[in-house]
Every structure is written in structure tokens, then in C-alpha cells.
C-alpha positions in Angstrom: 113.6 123.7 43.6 111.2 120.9 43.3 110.0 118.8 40.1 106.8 120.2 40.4 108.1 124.1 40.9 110.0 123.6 37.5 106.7 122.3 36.0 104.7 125.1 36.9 107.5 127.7 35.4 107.1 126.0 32.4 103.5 125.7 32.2 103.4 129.5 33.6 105.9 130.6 30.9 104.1 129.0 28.0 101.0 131.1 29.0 103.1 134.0 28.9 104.6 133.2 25.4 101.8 131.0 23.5 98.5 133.1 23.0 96.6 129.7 22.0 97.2 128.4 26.0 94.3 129.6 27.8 94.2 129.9 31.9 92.1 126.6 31.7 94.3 124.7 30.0 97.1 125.7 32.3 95.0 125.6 36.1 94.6 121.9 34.5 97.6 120.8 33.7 98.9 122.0 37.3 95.8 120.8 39.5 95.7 124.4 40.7 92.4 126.9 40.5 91.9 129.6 37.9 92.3 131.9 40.6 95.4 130.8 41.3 96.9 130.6 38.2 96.1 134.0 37.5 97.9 135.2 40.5 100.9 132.8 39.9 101.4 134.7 36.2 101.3 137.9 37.2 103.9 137.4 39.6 105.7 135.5 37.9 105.8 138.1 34.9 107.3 140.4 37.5 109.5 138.1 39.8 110.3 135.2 37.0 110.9 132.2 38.5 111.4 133.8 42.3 107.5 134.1 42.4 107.1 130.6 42.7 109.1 130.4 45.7 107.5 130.6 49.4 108.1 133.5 50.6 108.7 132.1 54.5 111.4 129.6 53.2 114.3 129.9 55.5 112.3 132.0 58.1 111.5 130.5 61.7 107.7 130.3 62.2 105.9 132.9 64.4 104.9 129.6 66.8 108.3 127.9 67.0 109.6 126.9 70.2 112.9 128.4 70.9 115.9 127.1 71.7 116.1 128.4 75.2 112.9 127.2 76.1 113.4 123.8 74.8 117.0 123.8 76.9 114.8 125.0 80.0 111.9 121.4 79.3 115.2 119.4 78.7 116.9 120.0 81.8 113.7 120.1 84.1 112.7 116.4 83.0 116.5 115.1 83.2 116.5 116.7 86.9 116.0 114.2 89.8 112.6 115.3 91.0 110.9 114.7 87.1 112.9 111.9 86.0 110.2 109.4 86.5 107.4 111.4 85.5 105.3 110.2 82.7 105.0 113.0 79.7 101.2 113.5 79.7 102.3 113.9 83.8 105.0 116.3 82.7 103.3 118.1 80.1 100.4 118.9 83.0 102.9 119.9 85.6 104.6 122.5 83.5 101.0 124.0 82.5 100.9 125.1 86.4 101.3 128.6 88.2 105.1 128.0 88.7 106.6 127.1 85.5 103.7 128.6 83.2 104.9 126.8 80.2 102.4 125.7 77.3 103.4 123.5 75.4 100.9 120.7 73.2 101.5 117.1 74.1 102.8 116.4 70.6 105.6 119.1 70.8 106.8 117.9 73.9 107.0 114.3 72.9 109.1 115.8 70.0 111.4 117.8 72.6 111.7 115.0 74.7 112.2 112.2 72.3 114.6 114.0 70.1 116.6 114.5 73.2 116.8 110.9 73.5 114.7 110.6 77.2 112.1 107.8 77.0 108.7 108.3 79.1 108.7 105.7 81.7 105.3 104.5 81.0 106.2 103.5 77.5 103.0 101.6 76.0 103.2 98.0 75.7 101.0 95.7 74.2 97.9 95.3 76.3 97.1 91.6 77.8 93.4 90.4 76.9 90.6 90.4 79.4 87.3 90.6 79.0 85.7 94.2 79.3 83.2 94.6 82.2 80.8 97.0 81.1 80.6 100.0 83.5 77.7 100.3 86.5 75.1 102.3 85.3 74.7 104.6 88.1 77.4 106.5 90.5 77.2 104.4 93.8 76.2 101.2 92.2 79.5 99.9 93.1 83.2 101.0 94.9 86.3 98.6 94.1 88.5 99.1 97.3 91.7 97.9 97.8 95.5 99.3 99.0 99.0 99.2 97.6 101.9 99.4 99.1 104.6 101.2 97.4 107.2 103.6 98.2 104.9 107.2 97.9 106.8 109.2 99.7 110.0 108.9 98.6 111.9 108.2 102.0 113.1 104.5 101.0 110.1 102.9 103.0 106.6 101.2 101.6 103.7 102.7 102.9 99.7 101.0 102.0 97.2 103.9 99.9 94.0 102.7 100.8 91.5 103.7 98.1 88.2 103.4 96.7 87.5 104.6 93.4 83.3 104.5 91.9 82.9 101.9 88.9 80.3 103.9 86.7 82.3 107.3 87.0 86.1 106.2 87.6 86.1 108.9 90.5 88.5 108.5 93.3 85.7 108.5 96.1 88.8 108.3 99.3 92.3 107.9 99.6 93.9 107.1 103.1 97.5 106.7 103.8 98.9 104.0 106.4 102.1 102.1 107.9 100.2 99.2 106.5 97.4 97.7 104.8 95.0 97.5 107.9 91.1 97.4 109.3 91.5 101.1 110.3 92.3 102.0 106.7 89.4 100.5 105.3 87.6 101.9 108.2 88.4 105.7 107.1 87.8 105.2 103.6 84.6 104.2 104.3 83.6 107.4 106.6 85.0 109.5 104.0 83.0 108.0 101.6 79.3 108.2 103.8 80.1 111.2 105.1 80.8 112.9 101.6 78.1 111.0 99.0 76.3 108.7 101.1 75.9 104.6 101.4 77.1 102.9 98.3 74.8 100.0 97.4 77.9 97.4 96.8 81.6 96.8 97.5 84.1 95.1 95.4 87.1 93.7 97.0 89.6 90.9 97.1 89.5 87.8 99.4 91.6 89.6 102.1 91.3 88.5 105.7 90.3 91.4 106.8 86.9 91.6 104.1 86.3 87.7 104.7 86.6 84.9 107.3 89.9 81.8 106.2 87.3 79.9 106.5 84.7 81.5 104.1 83.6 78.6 101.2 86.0 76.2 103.4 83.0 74.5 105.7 82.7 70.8 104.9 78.8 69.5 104.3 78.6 67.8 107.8 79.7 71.0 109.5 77.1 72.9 107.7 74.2 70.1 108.8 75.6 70.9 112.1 74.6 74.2 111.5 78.3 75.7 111.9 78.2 79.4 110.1 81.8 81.2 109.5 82.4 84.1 111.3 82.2 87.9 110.0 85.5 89.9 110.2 84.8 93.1 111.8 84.8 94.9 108.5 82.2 92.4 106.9 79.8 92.9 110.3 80.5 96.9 109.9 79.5 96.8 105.9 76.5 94.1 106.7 74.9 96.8 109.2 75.1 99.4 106.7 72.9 97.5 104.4 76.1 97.2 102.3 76.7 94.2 99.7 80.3 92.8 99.7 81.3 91.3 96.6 84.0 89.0 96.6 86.6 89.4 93.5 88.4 86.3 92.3 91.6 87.8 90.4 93.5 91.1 90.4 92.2 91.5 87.2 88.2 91.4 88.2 89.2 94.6 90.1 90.8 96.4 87.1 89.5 99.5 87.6 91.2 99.9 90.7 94.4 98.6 89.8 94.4 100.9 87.0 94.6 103.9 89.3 97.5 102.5 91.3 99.4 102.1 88.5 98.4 105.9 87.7 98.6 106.8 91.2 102.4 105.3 91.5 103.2 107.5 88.7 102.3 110.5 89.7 101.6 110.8 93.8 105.5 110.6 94.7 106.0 114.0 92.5 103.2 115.8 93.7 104.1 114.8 97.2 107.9 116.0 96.3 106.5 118.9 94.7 104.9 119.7 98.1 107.8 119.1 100.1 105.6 116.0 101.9 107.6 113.6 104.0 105.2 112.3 106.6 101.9 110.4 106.2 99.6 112.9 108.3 100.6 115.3 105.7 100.4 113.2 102.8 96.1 112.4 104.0 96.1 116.1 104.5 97.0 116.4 101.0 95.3 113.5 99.2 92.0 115.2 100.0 92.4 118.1 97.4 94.3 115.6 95.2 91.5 113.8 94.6 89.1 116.7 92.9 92.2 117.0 91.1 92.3 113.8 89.2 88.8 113.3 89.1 88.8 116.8 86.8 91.4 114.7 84.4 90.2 111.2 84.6 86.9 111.3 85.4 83.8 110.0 83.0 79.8 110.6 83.1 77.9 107.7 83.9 75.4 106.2 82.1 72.2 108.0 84.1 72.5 110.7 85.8 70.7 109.5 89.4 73.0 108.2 92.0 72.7 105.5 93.6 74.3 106.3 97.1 71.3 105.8 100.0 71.2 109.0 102.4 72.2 108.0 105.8 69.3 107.6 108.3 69.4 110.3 111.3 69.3 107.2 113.4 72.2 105.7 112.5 75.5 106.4 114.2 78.5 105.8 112.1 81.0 106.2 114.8 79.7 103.1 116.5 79.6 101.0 113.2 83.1 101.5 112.1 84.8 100.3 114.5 85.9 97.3 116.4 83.0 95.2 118.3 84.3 92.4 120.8 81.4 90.8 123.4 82.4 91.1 126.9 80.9 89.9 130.1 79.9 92.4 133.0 79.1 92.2 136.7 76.9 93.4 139.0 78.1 96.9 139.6 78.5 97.2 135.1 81.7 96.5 136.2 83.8 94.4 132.8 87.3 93.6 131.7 88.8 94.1 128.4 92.0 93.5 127.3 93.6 93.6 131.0 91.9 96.6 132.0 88.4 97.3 134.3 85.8 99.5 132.7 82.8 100.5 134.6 79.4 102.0 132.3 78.5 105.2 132.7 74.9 106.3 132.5 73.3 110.0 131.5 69.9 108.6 133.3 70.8 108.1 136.5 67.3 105.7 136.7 68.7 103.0 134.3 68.5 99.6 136.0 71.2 96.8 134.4 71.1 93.6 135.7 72.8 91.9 137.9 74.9 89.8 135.4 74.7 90.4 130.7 76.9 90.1 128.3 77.2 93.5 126.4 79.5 94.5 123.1 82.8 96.5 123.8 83.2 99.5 120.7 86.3 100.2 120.4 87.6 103.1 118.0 90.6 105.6 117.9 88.0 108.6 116.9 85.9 108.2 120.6 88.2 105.7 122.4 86.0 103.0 124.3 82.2 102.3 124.6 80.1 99.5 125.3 76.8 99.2 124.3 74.1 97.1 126.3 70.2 96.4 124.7 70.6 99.0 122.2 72.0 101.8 124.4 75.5 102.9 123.9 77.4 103.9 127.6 80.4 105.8 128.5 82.9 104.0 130.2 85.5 105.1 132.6 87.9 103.5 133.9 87.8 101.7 136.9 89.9 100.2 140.0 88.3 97.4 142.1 88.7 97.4 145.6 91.4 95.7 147.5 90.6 93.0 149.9 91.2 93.5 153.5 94.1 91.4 154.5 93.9 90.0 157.7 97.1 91.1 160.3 99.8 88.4 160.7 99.8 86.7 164.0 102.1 88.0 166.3 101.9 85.0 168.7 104.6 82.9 169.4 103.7 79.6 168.5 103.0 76.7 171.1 105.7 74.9 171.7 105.0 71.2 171.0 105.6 68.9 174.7 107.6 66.3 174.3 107.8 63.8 177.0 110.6 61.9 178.8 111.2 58.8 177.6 110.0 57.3 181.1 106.7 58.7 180.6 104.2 55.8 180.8 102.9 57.6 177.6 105.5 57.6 175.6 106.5 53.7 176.0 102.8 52.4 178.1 101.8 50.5 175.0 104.9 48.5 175.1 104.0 47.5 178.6 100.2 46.3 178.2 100.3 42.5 177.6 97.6 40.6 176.1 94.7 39.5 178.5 93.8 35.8 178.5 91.1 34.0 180.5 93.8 31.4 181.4 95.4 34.1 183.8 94.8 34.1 187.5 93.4 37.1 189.3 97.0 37.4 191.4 98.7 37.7 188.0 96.4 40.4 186.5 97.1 42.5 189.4 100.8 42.6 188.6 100.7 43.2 185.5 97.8 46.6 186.3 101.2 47.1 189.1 103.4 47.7 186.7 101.5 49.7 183.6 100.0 52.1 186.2 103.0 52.2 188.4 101.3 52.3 191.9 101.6 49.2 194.2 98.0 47.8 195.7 97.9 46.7 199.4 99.2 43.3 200.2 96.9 40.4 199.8 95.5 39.1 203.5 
């Protein structure tokens, strides 16, 4: 028994035995209420020194956890497919359907700790950066970006392209790819229009696929000469959407979103091991109801409750925004190449007139295939096979066969014969010499 216990027996059995020591005098030498001390005497006339002993000393509490149960947490986070799990992670996946096990973070950590396993996202001690203060309103900005890392579990890195809302911390898309590509971007994008709306601004890093090489690289004579850098296809897709690309300078400027990836690679590869997921179609197939699910855990209000995402015009055609634009040449018949194959445009109004010879824009998308638009009309295209040229038949001829003379013939040799002419010659001797080149005798002279 404790030094205090054997305090209050002695101050309880002076009251018993001294009739000068009132109640008062005896709740204050122990700190405890009349109340209490009136109790306290009564049993401890009864009980002695007993009553001052708790009556659920070496009896297990109604609420402890028992020994099986804390076995059964032990074994399930040593097995292969919890081992990396965080234990806020843990802690949420056994509150599920299929284990049913409820169990406060702090009692877990105690399980867990006490049977020596360390959570693999130990704390450390933060690096300083400078806090940007949230958006104000939903839509105000996406941070976009992809990591590659193995999700899956199958030994090979596959890119998670996200986008997650500053003012909210919402997951707004996730899309799975081989690689971190154009097509990615492009799908997060539709997922995001099609589901809130247009954002007003994006914040991503100085990939090539957001900005040009050359972007802030133009010397000041090549911008007198009024040279301009190029687009990409994803800066000319945002730009028609009305769509402000921000350009971060630092991992850490996009915090928010590499935040979740660290979150993300924490917990995705169980959930997709939970589901039995081993290919990327299923894994986007997934990710779509994954994503209500964190936002219930993660999510915050913003500041005002307006959004900010623009509605998107009944005009506007997403399909032939996000995707790739490449200018092309056609012909007289709307006849155009691209990429090694002939395209010919396809009209619904059989009246359309193109003219003889324009340059048009080739869309090109894996949602519709291939289109070409031509002075803001979009076309079907089919594909098309130009026309052989006749070839003319091969002579069937024999060849003339080249004469060749003797090599008597006055042709072959005559020039050999001709002398040169002078005025110092005599008629007599002319006449020989036309004898012999023309090989006919003349009648005697008379």
C-alpha cells in the first residue's frame, strides 16, 4: 500500500478514536471532500484498513484488449501484404467490413510498439519552407504532376498522373500510365472538366511536355526579330480553354502535390493488393472510387464556399481540344498525308466547296482516332488510296540494228581522201583528184 493509503488510515482512525477531530479537520488534512470522508469512515469502521483499497485492483478492465485479439493485430501487420503500411493506414484498414476490428489509434500504437514493429513513416524533423497560404476558392488553382513508382507491386515503375485542388486538398483525377506522358495529362484534364468544370489556373513544373526548351531561353536580338517560342501541345490545349499555366520553380513550390505522393505511395500499393489489382486498366478502374475515398479522410473546407471552376460552353468541344494538333497540307480532291498515310475529308453537307489547295490542322486522339479541321469546321476522314499511274507497255520491237559499213565504203575512209584545194592547181589535176574521191572515171580529154 501506498504512503498516502497509510496516511489516510491514520487520519481515518484518529476520527474513529479522538472525539475532538472533526470531519473538517480530517477532509483537510487528506485533500478529500466531506462527502468523501464520511463514506471512507464508515467503511473503514467495517472493513479496517481493506476499505481503502480499490476494489478493481488485480481485475482486468471491462475495455481491455485481449490477448487473442492483440496476437490476431500482431500477426496481420508482420504479414507480407501490411508490412509497409503506415499505422493511421493500418488502424483504418482493420476498421473495414472484413476484419471489423476497432481499435483507437493510441491502443494500436501501444500494440504495435510494444511488439517492437516500427511504422514506416516514422516522423522526422520537418525541413523549413515557407507556408503558401491556401487559394481561397475550390478551382482557383490544380497542382498537377506524376510519379513514378512501383504501385502495383509487380517489380515495374509505373507514372500516377494526378491533380489535386489547392484551396480543398481534394484529389480532383488520378490516371495510371506506362509513363509520364501527354496522354496522361490529357485524361486528367477531361476528368477534371467533365466532373467540376474549367479550373481558372494550373500549377506545374517546367516539364517539356507543359513548356517549350526554349521557354525564357530567346536572346534579345531574336526577340526584336520577333521570334516567339513554340506552345507544346498541352500549353496550346490549356491556352484554348482559357486556362492559366503557372510555371513552378522547385519541387517544393508544388508541395501540396508532392505531399499526396508521398501519401499516395503509402497506401495505393495495399489497396491495389487488397483488390487483387495487377494491371493498369484495372488499377484507373479503381482509382476512380479511391478518390472519394481519401478526399472523405484528407480533405479540408475552403475559405468561401463559391467555386471557382467556369461551366463549359455548349460550344466548346473537348474532344477536339485535348488532343494532338499537327498542320498539314491538302490537295485538290481534300486529299492530305500524315504520318505516311493518305486521308481524304469527309463532308455531312454534300454542298461544301474547299478549295483547290489550304493548309488545314490534323486532330489526332486515341478517344475518336483522326480528324482534320479546316476554317472552323471539323471533317471525318477516311482513309484513302491514290490512284496508280498507267504504265505505258514495254516495247516489244526488236531494236534496229546499227549499219556498219565496209571499210572500203567511200564513207567510212572519204575524208581521208579529199585533199586541200588550192588556186595553184590546174584544172587537169582537180579532175583527178574528183576521179578518185567519187570513184567514177570521166571521158578522156579531146
Amino acid at each position: 500500500m501506498s504512503q498516502k493509503r497509510l496516511n489516510h488510515a491514520h487520519i481515518l482512525n484518529r476520527l474513529l478514536t479522538d472525539s475532538n477531530y472533526t470531519i473538517a479537520q480530517a477532509a483537510e488534512a487528506t485533500g478529500l471532500s466531506k462527502r468523501h470522508i464520511i463514506r471512507l469512515k464508515g467503511e473503514y469502521k467495517k472493513h479496517g484498513i481493506d476499505a481503502l483499497v480499490h476494489k478493481n485492483i488485480g481485475r482486468p478492465p471491462a475495455h481491455a484488449i485481449s490477448e487473442e485479439l492483440r496476437k490476431t493485430i500482431i500477426d496481420l501487420k508482420s504479414s507480407k501484404l501490411f508490412e509497409k503500411a503506415n499505422f493511421k493506414h493500418f488502424q483504418e484498414i482493420l476498421g473495414r467490413e472484413k476484419y471489423g476490428i476497432s481499435i483507437s489509434y493510441s491502443a494500436l500504437h501501444g500494440i504495435l510498439t510494444s511488439a517492437g514493429i516500427k511504422s514506416p513513416k516514422t516522423r522526422r524533423p520537418p525541413k523549413k519552407h515557407r507556408r503558401r497560404k491556401r487559394k481561397a476558392y475550390e478551382g482557383m488553382m490544380l497542382q498537377i504532376d506524376a510519379s513514378p513508382f512501383d504501385w502495383l507491386g509487380l517489380g515495374q515503375d509505373y507514372s500516377l498522373h494526378g491533380a489535386i485542388d489547392d484551396a480543398t486538398g481534394k484529389i480532383v483525377a488520378l490516371y495510371m500510365c506506362k509513363h509520364e506522358c501527354l496522354q496522361g495529362y490529357f485524361e486528367i484534364m477531361r476528368s477534371v472538366i467533365s466532373n467540376n468544370g474549367i479550373p481558372v489556373s494550373l500549377y506545374a513544373d517546367r516539364h517539356t511536355i507543359f513548356l517549350s526548351p526554349k521557354d525564357g531561353k530567346l536572346t534579345i536580338e531574336e526577340q526584336l526579330q520577333g521570334i516567339q517560342v513554340k506552345d507544346t501541345q498541352f500549353g496550346r490545349a490549356v491556352k484554348q480553354l482559357g486556362i492559366t499555366l503557372i510555371k513552378a520553380r522547385s519541387a517544393q513550390a508544388k508541395g501540396r502535390i508532392e505531399r499526396l505522393w508521398e501519401t499516395l505511395q503509402s497506401r495505393l500499393p495495399i489497396e491495389f493488393a487488397l483488390e487483387n489489382i495487377s494491371t493498369i486498366d484495372a488499377a484507373n478502374a479503381f482509382l476512380k472510387t479511391y478518390i472519394e475515398q481519401y478526399n472523405a479522410i484528407f480533405a479540408v473546407d475552403a475559405d468561401n464556399t463559391e467555386r471557382a471552376y467556369r461551366e463549359v460552353s455548349p460550344a466548346l468541344n473537348i474532344e477536339n481540344i485535348l488532343c494532338i494538333i499537327e498542320k498539314r497540307t491538302f490537295d485538290n480532291g481534300g486529299v492530305f498525308s500524315f504520318y505516311n498515310q493518305t486521308f481524304k475529308l469527309v463532308s455531312s453537307k454534300p454542298e461544301t466547296v474547299l478549295p483547290h489547295r489550304g493548309k488545314l490542322d490534323v486532330l489526332v486522339s486515341p478517344i475518336f482516332g483522326v480528324r482534320a479541321s479546316f476554317a472552323g469546321i471539323v471533317y471525318d476522314v477516311v482513309p484513302f488510296t491514290k490512284p496508280e499511274k498507267v504504265k505505258k507497255p514495254a516495247n516489244t520491237k526488236p531494236k534496229k540494228q546499227k549499219y556498219i559499213p565496209d571499210d572500203s565504203h567511200y564513207y567510212k575512209y572519204g575524208h581521208q581522201l579529199i585533199k586541200k584545194v588550192t588556186f595553184e592547181d590546174n584544172d587537169l589535176a582537180i579532175l583527178k583528184m574528183l576521179e578518185k574521191i567519187f570513184l567514177w572515171r570521166l571521158p578522156p580529154a579531146s
